[in-house]
C-alpha positions as CSV (number, residue, x, y, z in Angstrom):
1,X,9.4,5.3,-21.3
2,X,6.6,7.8,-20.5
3,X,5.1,8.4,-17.3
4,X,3.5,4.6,-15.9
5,X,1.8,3.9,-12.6
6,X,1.9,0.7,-10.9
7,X,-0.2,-1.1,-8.0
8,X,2.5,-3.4,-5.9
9,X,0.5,-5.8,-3.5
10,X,2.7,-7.7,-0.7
11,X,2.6,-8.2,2.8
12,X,6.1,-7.3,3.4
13,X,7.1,-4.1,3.8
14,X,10.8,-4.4,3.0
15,X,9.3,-5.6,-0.7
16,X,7.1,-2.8,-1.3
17,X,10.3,-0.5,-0.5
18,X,11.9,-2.6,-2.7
19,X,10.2,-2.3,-6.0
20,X,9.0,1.1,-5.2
21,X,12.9,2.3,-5.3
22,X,13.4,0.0,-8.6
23,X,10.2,1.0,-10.4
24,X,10.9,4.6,-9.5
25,X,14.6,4.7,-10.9
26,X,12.3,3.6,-14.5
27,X,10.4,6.1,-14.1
28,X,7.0,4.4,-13.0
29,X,5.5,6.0,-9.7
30,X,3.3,3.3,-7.5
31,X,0.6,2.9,-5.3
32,X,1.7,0.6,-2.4
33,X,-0.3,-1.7,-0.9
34,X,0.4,-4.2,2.5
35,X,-2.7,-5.7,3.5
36,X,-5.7,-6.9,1.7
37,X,-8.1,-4.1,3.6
38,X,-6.3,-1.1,1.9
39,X,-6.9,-2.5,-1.5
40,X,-10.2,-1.0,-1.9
41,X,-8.9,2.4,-0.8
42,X,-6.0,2.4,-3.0
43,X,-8.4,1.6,-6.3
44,X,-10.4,4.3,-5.3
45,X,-7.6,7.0,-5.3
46,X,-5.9,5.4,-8.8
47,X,-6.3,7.5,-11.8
48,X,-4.0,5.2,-14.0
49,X,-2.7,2.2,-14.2
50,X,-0.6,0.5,-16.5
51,X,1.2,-2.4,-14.4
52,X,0.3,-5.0,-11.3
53,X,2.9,-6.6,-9.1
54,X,1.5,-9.4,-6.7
55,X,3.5,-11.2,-3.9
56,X,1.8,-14.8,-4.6
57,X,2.0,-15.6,-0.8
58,X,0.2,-13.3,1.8
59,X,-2.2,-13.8,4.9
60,X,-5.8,-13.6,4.2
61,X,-5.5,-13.9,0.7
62,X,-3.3,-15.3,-1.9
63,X,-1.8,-13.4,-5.0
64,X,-3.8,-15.9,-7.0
65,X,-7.5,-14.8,-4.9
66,X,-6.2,-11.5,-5.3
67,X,-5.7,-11.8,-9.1
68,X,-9.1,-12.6,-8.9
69,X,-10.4,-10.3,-7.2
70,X,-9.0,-7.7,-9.1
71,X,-10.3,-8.7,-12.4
72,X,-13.9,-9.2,-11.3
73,X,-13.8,-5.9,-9.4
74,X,-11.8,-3.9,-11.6
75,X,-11.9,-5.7,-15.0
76,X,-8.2,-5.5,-14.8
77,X,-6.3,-5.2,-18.7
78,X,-2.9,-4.5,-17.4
79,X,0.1,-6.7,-17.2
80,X,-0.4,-8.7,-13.6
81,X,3.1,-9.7,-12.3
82,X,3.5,-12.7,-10.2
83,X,6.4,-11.6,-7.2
84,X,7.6,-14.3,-5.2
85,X,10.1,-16.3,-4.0
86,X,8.6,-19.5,-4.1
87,X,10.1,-20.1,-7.7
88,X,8.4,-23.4,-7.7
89,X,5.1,-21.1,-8.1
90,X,6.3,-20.3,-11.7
91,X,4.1,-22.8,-13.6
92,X,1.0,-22.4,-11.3
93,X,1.1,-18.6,-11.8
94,X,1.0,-18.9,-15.8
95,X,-2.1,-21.6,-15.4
96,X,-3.6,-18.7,-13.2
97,X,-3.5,-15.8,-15.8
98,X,-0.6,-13.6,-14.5
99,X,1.2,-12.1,-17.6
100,X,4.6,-11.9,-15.7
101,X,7.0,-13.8,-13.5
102,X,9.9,-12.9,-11.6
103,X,11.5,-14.3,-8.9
104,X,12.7,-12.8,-5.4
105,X,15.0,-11.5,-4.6
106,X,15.1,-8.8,-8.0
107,X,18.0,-8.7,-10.0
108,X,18.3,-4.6,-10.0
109,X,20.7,-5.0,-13.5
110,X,18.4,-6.5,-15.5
111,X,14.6,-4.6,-13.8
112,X,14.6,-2.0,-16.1
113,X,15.1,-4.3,-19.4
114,X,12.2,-6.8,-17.4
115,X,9.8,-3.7,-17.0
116,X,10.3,-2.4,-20.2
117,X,9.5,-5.7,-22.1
118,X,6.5,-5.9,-19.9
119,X,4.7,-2.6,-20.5
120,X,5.1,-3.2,-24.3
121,X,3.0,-6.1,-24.0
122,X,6.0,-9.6,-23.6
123,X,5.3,-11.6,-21.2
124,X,8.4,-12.3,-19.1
125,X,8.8,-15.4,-17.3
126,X,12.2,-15.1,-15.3
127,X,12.7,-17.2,-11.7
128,X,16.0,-14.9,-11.2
């Protein structure tokens, strides 16, 4: 897989460490974001970007807002991938737009084959 970039939105730290460890051992750098105030920053700094992770559940502003957002702000053309562990959400995210679906917490032996799929352009729709 050549060199990707990804943006990973979510309010919880632990999760950004998370899939900033499992996207790195694929070979895809990030751009790490916690709070809804450091999004315009981080688009400002982003010189590529080929994949979108968003935790569905945050303060201020939901994944589904922020999927919003980032389309009209951005024109966004990139796989967006719903995070979350509200598996219920999994329906409800596909009616929203997001590409992708996978369920906290990760499962690290099948990430890569996820991400992979993904960036070629299948959408993958996995609660765990």
């Amino acid at each position: 897989m050549q060199t990707k970039h990804a943006l990973v939105i979510d309010d919880n730290e632990n999760n950004l460490e998370v899939l900033d460890e499992l996207l790195g051992m694929v070979g895809i750098s990030c751009t790490l974001v916690q709070d809804v105030s450091q999004l315009d920053a981080a688009l400002a700094t982003l010189t590529q970007l080929d994949i979108v992770f968003l935790d569905l559940e945050m303060p201020h502003v939901n994944g589904y807002e922020m999927l919003a957002m980032l389309h009209q702000e951005i024109g966004l053309d990139v796989p967006v991938v719903a995070c979350t562990v509200h598996l219920n959400e999994i329906q409800t995210a596909r009616e929203h737009g997001f590409h992708s679906f996978l369920g906290k917490p990760l499962n690290p032996k099948r990430f890569a084959d996820q991400i992979r799929r993904i960036i070629d352009g299948e959408p993958v729709w996995e609660a765990r």
